[in-house]
C-alpha positions in Angstrom: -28.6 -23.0 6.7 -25.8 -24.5 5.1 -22.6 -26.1 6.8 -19.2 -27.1 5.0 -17.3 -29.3 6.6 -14.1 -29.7 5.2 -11.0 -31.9 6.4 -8.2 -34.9 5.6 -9.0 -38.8 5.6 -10.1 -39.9 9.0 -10.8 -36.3 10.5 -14.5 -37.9 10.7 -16.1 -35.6 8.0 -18.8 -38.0 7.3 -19.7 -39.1 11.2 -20.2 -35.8 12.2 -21.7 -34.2 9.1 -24.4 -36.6 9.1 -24.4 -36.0 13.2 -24.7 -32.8 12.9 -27.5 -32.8 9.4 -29.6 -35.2 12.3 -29.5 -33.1 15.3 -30.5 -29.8 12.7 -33.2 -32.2 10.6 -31.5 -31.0 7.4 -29.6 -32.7 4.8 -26.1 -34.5 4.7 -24.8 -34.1 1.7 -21.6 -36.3 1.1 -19.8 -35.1 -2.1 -17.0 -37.5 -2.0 -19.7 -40.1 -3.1 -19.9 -38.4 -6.5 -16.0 -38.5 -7.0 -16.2 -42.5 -5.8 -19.4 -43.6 -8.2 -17.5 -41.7 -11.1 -14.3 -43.6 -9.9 -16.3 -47.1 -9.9 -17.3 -46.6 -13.5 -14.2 -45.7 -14.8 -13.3 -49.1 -13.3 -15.8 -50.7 -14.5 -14.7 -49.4 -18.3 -11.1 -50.1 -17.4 -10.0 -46.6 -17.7 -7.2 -45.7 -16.0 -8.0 -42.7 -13.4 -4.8 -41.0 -14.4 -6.1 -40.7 -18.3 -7.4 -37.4 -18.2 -8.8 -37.2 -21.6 -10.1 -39.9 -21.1 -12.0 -39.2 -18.1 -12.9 -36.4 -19.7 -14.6 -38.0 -22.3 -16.5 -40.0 -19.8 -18.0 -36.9 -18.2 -20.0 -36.2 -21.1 -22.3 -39.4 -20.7 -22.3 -39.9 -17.1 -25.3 -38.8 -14.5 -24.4 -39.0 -10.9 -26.8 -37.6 -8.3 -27.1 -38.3 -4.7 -30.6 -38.4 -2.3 -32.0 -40.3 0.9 -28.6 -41.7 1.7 -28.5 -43.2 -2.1 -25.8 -42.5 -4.4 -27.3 -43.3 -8.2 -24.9 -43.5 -11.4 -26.6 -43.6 -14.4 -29.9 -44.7 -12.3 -28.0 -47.6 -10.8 -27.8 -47.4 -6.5 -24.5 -47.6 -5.6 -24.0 -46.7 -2.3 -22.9 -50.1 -1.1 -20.3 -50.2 -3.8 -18.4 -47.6 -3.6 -16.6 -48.0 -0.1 -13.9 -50.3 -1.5 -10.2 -49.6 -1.0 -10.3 -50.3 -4.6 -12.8 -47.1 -5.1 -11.3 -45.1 -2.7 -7.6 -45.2 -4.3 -9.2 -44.2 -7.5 -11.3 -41.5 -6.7 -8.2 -39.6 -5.1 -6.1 -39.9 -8.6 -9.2 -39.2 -11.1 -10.1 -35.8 -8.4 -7.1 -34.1 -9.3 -8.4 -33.4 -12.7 -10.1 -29.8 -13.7 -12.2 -31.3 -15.8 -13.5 -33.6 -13.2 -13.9 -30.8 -10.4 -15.4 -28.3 -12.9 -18.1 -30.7 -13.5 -18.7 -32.2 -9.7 -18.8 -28.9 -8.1 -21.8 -27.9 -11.0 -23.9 -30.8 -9.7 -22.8 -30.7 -6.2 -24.2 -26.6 -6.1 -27.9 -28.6 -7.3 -27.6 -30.9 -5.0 -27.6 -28.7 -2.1 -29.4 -25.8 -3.5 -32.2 -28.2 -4.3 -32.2 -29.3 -0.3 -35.3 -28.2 1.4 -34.3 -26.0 4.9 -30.4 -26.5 3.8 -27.4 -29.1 4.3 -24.5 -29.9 6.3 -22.1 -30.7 3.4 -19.3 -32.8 3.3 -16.0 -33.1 1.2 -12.6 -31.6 0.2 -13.0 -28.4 -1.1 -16.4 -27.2 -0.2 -16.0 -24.3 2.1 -12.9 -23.2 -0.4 -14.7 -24.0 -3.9 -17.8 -25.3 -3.8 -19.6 -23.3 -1.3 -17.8 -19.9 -0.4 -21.0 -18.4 1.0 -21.6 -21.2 3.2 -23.2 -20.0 6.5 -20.6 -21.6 9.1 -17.6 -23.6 7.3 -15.7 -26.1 9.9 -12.5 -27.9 9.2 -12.1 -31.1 11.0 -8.2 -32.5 11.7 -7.1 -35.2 13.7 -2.9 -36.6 14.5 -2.1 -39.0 11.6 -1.7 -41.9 14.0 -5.6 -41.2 15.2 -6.1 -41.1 11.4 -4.7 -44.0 10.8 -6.3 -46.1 14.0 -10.0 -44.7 12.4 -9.5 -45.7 9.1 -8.1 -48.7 10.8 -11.1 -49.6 12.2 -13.4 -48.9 9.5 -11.4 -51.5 7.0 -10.0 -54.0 8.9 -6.6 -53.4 7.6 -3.5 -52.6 10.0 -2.3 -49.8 11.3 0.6 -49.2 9.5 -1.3 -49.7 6.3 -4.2 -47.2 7.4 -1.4 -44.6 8.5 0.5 -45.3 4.9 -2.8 -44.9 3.1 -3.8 -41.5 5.0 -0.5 -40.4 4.3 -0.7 -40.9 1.0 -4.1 -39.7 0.7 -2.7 -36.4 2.8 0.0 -35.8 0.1 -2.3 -35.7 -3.2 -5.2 -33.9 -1.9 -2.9 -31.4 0.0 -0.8 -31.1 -3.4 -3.2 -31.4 -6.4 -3.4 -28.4 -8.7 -6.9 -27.9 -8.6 -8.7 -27.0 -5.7 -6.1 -28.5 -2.8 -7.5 -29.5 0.7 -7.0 -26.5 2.8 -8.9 -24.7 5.6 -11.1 -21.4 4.4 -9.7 -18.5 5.9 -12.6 -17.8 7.7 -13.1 -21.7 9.1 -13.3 -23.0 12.5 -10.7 -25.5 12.9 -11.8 -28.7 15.2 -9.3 -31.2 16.1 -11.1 -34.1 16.9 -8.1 -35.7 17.8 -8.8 -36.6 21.8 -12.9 -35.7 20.8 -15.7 -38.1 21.1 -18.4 -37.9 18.7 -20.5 -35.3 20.6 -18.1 -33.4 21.8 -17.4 -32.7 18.0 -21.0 -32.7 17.5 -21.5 -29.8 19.8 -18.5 -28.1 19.0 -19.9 -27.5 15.6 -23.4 -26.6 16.7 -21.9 -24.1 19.4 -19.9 -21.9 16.5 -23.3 -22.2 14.2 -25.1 -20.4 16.8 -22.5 -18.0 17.2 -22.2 -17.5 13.5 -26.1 -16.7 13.9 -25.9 -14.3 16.9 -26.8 -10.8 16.3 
């Protein structure tokens, strides 16, 4: 069984995709956190995230995997690193790149190949791109303002700089050349707008078992 879930900043991809991996006792899979530890080394080396040859080159001796709620680059854990604002401006500038999606959506097809009984996998572009043949693909949304009051939350910043941020965020992954946040054709659309958690949480589970009927 594997489960896409695609959708914008704040649509609460990563809340129910880990919800939703729980109640099923299969993996979550959070392919963002590969585009954020690449991000974090390329500041680390002082690379600019726009300097796609450069990036480019960096590819070549970079290891990035992800298991058990770690993210490892080059060996190193870095799951509590990566959730800066810092991080998470970068890794939207340096995943417009081919080069950079070619080589993600390789490792991210191990990754959940690899998972024993299947995943509920998370990102931008992964019931479009990374994993057409998924078994159910789900595109969460939300109003910008509910966006905004999540992301809100989660940082401690203020609204109008969470709903300038999502905005921004919207734009480039909405935009990019290579592989732009869209729905599949044939995904169910979820606004979690006025949801709670479990209502989400069952909405999904309630189109997996009709994906599944007979």
């Amino acid at each position: 069984m594997i489960i896409a879930v695609d959708g914008p900043a704040g649509s609460g991809k990563s809340t129910i995709a880990a919800a939703v991996a729980d109640r099923l006792a299969i993996s979550h899979v959070d392919t963002g956190a590969m585009y954020r530890a690449l991000a974090l080394k390329l500041l680390r080396s002082d690379l600019p995230p726009e300097d796609e040859a450069g990036v480019a080159s960096v590819l070549a001796e970079t290891d990035i995997s992800l298991g058990n709620g770690h993210v490892l680059l080059d060996g190193e854990d870095v799951e509590g690193l990566i959730r800066t604002p810092e991080v998470t401006a970068a890794s939207s500038r340096v995943a417009e790149h081919q080069a950079v999606r070619t080589w993600m959506v390789d490792r991210q097809r191990r990754v959940v190949h690899r998972a024993p009984g299947g995943a509920v996998v998370e990102g931008r572009d992964i019931g479009t791109v990374v994993l057409p043949d998924a078994d159910l693909k789900v595109y969460l949304t939300a109003s910008e303002e509910r966006r905004a009051h999540r992301r809100s939350a989660q940082r401690g910043a203020t609204e109008s700089e969470a709903l300038q941020e999502v905005s921004s965020r919207d734009t480039r992954d909405m935009t990019r050349r290579y592989s732009p946040l869209r729905p599949a054709e044939d995904a169910v659309v979820i606004d979690t707008t006025d949801l709670s958690i479990d209502e989400v949480v069952e909405s999904v589970l309630k189109a997996m078992r009709e994906r599944l009927e007979p």
